[in-house]
PAKOLVEX-363556 format. One record per residue: residue in three letters; z negated, y negated, x of N, C-alpha, C in turn. Coordinates in pm, whole numbers, m for minus. Layout:
residues N
[rec ALA, [Z, Y, X], [Z, Y, X], [Z, Y, X]]
...
//
This chain:
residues 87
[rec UNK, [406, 1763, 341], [383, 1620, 337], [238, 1597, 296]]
[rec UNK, [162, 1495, 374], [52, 1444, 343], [m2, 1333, 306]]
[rec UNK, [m81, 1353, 175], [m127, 1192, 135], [m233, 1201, 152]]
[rec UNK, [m319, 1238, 235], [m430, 1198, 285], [m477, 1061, 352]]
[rec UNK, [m365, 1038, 447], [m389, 879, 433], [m335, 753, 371]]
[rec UNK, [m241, 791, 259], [m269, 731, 197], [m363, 719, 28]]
[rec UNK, [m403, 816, 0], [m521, 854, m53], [m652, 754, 26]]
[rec UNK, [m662, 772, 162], [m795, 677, 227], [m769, 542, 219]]
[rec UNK, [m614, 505, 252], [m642, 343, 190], [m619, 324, 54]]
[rec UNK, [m567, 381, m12], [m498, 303, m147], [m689, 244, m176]]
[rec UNK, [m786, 285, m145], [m890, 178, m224], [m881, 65, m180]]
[rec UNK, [m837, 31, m59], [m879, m82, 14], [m755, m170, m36]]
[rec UNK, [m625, m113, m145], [m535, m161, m134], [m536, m228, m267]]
[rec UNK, [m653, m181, m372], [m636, m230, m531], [m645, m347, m508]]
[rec UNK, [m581, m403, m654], [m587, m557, m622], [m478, m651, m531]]
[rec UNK, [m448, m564, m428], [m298, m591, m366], [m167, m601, m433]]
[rec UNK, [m91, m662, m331], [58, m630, m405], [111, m589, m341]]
[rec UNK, [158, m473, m342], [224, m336, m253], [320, m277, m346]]
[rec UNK, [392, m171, m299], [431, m72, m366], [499, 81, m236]]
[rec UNK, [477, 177, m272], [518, 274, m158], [628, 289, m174]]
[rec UNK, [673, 283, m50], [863, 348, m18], [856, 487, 36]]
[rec UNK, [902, 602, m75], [912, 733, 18], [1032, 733, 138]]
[rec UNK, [1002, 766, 224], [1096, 759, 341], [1099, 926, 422]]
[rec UNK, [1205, 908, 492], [1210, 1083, 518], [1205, 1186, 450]]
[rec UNK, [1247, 1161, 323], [1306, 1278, 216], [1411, 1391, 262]]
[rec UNK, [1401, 1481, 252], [1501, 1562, 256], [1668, 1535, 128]]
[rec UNK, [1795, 1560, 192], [1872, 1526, 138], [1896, 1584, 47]]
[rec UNK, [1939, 1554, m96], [1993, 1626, m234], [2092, 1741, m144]]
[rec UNK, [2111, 1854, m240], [2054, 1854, m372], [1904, 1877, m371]]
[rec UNK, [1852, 1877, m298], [1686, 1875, m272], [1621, 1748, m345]]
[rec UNK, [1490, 1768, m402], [1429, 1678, m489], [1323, 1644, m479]]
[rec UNK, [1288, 1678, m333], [1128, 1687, m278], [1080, 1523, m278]]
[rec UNK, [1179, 1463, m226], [1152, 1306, m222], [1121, 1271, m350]]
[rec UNK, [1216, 1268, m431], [1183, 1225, m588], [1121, 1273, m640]]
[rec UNK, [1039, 1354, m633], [916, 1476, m710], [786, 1399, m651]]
[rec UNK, [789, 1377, m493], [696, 1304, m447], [663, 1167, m492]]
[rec UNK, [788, 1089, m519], [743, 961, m603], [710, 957, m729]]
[rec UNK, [787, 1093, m786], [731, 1047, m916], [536, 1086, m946]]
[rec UNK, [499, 1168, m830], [356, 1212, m827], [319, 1101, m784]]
[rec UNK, [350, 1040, m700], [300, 924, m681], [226, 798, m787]]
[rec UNK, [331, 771, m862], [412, 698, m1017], [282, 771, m1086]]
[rec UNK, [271, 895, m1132], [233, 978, m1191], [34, 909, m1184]]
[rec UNK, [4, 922, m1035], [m125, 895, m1013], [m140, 760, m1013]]
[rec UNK, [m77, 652, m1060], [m89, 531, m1112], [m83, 439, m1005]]
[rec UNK, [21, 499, m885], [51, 409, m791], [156, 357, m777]]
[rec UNK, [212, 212, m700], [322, 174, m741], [422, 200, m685]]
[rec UNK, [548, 198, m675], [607, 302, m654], [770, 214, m632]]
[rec UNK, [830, 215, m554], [1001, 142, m511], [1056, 306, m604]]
[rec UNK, [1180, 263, m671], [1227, 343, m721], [1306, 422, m585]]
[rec UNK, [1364, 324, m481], [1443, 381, m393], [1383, 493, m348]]
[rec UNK, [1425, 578, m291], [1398, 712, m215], [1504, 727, m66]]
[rec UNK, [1427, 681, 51], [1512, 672, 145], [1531, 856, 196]]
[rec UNK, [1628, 888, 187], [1643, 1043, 256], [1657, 1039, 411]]
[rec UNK, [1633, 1159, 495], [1626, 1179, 655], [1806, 1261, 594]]
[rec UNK, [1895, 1160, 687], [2060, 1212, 719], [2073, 1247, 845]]
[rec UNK, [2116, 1316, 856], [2138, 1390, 1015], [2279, 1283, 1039]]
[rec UNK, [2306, 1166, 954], [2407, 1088, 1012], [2366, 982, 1086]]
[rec UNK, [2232, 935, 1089], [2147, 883, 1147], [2136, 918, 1275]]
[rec UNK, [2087, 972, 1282], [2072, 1055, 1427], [2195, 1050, 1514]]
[rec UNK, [2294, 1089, 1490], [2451, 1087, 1489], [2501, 907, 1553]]
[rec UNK, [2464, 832, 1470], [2488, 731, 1442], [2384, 694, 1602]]
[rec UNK, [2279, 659, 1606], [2219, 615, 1696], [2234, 679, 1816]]
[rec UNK, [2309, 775, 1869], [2316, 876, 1955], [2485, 820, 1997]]
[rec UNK, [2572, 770, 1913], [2686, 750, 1952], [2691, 619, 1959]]
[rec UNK, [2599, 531, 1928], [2636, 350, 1875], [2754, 328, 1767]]
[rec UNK, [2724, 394, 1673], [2796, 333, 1521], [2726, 354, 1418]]
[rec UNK, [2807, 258, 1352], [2718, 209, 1237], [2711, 405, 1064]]
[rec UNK, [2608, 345, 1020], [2623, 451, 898], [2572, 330, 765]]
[rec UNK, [2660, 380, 668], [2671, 306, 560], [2473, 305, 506]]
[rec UNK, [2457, 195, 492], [2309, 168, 463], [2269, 187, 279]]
[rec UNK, [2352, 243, 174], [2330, 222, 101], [2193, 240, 14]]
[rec UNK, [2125, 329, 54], [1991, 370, 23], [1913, 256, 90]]
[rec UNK, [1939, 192, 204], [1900, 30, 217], [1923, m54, 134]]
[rec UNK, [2037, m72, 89], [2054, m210, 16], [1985, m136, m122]]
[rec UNK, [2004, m73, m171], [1965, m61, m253], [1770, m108, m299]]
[rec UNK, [1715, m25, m166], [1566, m75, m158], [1560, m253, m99]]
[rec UNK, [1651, m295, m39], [1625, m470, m48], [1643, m551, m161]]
[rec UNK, [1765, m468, m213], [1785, m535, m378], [1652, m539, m473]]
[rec UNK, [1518, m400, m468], [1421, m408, m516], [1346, m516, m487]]
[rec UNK, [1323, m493, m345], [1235, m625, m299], [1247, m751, m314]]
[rec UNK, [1404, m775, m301], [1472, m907, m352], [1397, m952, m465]]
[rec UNK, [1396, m840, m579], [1384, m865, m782], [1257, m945, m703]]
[rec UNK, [1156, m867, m651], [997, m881, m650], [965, m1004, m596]]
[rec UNK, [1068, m1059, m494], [1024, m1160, m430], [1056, m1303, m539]]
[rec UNK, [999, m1426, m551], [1043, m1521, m624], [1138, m1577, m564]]
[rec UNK, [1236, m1631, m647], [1397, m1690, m559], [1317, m1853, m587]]
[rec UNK, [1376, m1939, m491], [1322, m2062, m447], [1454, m2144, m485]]
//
């Protein structure tokens, strides 16, 4: 995995309101995703707690037309939800 680009923008990004979503993690018990955010976290960037993993049920899922339980979704909209102001 490479943060090279995002290493080239995060300057252009201070001052923004962002935060990175790791996406395409490998599935537990593997920890590569969450090791990556927390380096992330670590180098003082901001950081979605969610960690979306790559499921080979996905694939599955779009290959047959059915649905796969989104919970690693809701979970990252529920973040964004907190972040956004309720009206």
């Amino acid at each position: 995995m490479s943060f090279d680009p995002l290493i080239q923008v995060e300057p252009k990004l201070r001052g923004a309101a962002y935060r990175v979503l790791v996406t395409l993690a490998p599935t537990p018990p593997e920890r590569d995703g969450e090791g990556v955010r927390d380096s992330l976290e670590e180098a003082g960037l901001p950081v979605f707690k969610t960690v979306i993993h790559r499921r080979a049920g996905f694939k599955h899922a779009a290959n047959g037309g059915y649905l796969v339980q989104p919970g690693e979704y809701d979970a990252f909209a529920e973040e964004v939800l907190e972040l956004v102001p309720q009206r």
